[in-house]
N, C-alpha and C positions, 0 to 999 in steps of 0.2 A: 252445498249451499244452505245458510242457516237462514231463519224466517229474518233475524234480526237486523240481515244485511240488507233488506229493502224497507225497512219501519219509516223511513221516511221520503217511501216515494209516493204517497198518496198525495199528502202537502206540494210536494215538488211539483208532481203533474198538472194540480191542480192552479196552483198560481203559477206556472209556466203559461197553461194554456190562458190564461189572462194576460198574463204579459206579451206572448206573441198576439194576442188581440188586437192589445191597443198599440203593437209595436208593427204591427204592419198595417192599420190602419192609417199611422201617423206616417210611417217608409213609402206609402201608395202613394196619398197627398203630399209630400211632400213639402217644397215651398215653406209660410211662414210657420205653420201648424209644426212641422217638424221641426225647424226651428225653436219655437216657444217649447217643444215636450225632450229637446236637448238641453236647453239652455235651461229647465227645471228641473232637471236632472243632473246637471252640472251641479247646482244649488242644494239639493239635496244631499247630493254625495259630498261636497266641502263639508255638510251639517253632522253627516255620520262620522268624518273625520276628526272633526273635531270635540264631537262626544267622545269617540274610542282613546284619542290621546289624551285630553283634558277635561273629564265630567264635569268639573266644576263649571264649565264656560258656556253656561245657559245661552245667558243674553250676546255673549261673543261670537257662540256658534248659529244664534239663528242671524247676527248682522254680515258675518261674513260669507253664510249662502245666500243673501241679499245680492251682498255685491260682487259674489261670484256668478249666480244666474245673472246679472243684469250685466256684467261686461262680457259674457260668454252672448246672448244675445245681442249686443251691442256689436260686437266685434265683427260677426257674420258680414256686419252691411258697411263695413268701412274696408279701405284698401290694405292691404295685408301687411305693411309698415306700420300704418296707424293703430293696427288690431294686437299688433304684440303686446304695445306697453297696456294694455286691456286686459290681457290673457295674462302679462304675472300680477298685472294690480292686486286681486287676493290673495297670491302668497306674499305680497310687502306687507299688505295690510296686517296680516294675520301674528305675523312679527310682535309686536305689541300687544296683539291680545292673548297671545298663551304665556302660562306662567310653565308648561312643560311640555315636550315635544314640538318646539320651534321649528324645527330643521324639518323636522321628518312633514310637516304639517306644510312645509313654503313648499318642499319638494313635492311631493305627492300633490299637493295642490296644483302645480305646476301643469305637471301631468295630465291633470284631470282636466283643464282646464285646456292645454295644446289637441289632449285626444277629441274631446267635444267639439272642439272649431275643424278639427280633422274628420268629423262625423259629419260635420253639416257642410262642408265642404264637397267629401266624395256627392253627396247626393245631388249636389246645385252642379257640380262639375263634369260627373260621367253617367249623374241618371240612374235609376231606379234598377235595374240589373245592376249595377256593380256594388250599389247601396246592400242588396240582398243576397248579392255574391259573400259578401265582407258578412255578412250575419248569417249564413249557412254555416260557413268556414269555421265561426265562433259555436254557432249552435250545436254542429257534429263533434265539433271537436271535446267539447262538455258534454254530451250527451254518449258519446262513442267510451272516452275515458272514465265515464259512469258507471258504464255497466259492464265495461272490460275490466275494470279497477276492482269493480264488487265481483265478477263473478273468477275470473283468472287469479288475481290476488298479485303476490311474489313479492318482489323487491320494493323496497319504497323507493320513493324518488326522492324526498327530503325528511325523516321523520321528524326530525327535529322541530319545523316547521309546519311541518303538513303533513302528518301521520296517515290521512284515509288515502294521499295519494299516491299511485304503482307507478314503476316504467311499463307495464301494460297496457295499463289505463292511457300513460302517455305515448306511446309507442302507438295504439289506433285512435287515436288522436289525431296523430299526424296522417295514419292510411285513411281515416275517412275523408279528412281534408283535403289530401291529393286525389280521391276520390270523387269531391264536389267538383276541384279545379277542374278537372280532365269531364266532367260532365256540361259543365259551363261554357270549357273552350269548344265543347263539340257543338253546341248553340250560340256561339256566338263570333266574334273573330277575331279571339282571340288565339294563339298558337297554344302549343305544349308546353310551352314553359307558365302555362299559369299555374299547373299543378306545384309544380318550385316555389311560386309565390304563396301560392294556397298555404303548403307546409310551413313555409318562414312563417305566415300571420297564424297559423295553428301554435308555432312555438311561442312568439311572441303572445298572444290569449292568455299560454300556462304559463310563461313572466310574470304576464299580469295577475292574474291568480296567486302565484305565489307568493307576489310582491306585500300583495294586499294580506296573505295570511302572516306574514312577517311581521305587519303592522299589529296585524289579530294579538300575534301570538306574544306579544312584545307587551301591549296593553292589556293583555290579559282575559280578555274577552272572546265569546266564542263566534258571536256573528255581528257586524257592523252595525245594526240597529234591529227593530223587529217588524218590521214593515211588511214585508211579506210571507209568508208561511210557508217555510220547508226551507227558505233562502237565507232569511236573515233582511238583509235591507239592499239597496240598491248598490251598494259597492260591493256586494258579497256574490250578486247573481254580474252585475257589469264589468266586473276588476277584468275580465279575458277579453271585453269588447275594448276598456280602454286601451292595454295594452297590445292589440291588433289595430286600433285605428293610430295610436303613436307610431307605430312603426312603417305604417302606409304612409304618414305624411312625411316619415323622414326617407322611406325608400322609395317613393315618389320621386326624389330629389336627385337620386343616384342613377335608377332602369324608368326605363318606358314601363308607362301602364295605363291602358292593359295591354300586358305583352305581347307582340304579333300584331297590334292593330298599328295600320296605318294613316 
C-alpha cells in the first residue's frame, strides 16, 4: 500500500462529515425542510449537468436548475398524475437550450428529477428508518468499495470508464450492503429478504456512479463541478443515491416494501 492511494482522503472525510450533517439533520426533520434541501439539490445537479455537457450555457444552466428545483418541489405536493408532467418539464425545456448533448441532458435530467420525487416520497411514505435504511445502503456501499478498491486492488470493473474502480471494491459493496439489510431486518419487521433488496439498491448506486462517470468521461471532465472538496460537486458524491432511489421507485412497483411487513 502506497501513501498515494489515500492523498485524497483528508478532503473526502472532511466534507463528508459535513454532508452527513446537514443530511441527517435535514432526513430527521424531515416534512418541508427536506423537501426544499431535495428539491435544491435537484437544481443544482440539472446546473452541473449542464456545465459538464455544455459550458457555453451560462445563463441556460442556471434557468434550467430554476425550473428543475421548482417543479421537483412543486410535484411533492400534487397527486402523482399531475406531478409527472412536472418531473419531465426540464428535460423538454432543456431541448432548446443546448446547442450539444441534448439527449444525454433530457435523459439524465429525467432521472434526476424521478430519483428526487423518489427521495422525498420514501420519507413522507415509510418514515425516517427506511429514509436512512436507503442512505446506509448508499453510504457503505461507497465507503466499503473505497477502501477495498484502494487497499485489494485487481480487476477493474470498467476501465474505460472508471479506471479507480475494482470488482473488489464492488463485490464489498454489495456484502456490506447485505450486511446493513440483514441488521435493519433484525430491528425492524422487516424479513430476510431485505438483504436481497439491500444488494439490488447497492447495485443499482454503482449504475448510478458509473452512469455519471460516462457522462464525466464523455465530456472530458474530471469531477461534475467543484463544490465540495475531495468530491467534486453534487452529482459526483449523489450519482449512487440517485440511482438507488430510481430503482426503489420503480421496484416499489413490482415487490412489497419493506419486505416481510405486513
Amino acid at each position: 500500500m502506497t501513501s498515494t492511494r489515500w492523498t485524497d482522503l483528508r478532503p473526502r472525510v472532511i466534507s463528508a462529515a459535513g454532508l452527513i450533517v446537514v443530511g441527517l439533520a435535514a432526513v430527521w426533520l424531515g416534512g418541508a425542510v427536506w423537501r426544499v434541501v431535495i428539491a435544491l439539490s435537484c437544481g443544482v445537479m440539472v446546473w452541473e449537468l449542464v456545465h459538464m455537457l455544455d459550458t457555453a450555457r451560462e445563463r441556460s444552466a442556471k434557468v434550467l436548475a430554476l425550473v428543475a428545483g421548482s417543479c421537483a418541489l412543486a410535484a411533492i405536493y400534487l397527486p402523482a398524475a399531475l406531478a409527472l408532467p412536472l418531473l419531465m418539464l426540464p428535460s423538454m425545456a432543456g431541448f432548446g437550450q443546448m446547442e450539444r448533448g441534448g439527449v444525454t441532458y433530457s435523459v439524465f435530467t429525467a432521472l434526476i428529477m424521478l430519483a428526487g420525487y423518489g427521495i422525498m416520497a420514501l420519507r413522507s411514505d415509510f418514515g425516517l428508518t427506511w429514509m436512512l435504511w436507503m442512505v446506509v445502503v448508499v453510504v457503505v456501499t461507497d465507503v466499503a468499495g473505497y477502501f477495498a478498491g484502494r487497499a485489494l486492488g485487481g480487476p477493474k470493473l470498467w476501465p474505460r470508464v472508471s479506471p479507480k474502480k475494482t470488482w473488489s471494491g464492488t463485490v464489498a459493496g454489495w456484502i456490506g450492503a447485505a450486511i446493513v439489510g440483514l441488521l435493519f431486518a433484525g430491528t425492524t419487521h422487516a424479513g430476510p429478504g431485505l438483504a436481497g433488496v439491500s444488494i439490488a439498491i447497492s447495485m443499482a448506486s454503482q449504475i448510478g456512479d458509473i452512469a455519471e462517470s460516462a457522462i464525466k468521461r464523455r465530456a472530458g471532465v474530471k469531477d461534475s463541478s467543484a463544490l465540495l472538496p475531495g468530491h467534486g460537486g453534487l452529482l459526483d458524491r449523489f450519482d449512487g443515491m440517485l440511482g438507488a432511489a430510481l430503482f426503489l421507485l420503480i421496484a416499489g412497483q413490482i415487490v412489497d416494501f419493506p419486505p416481510g411487513v405486513e
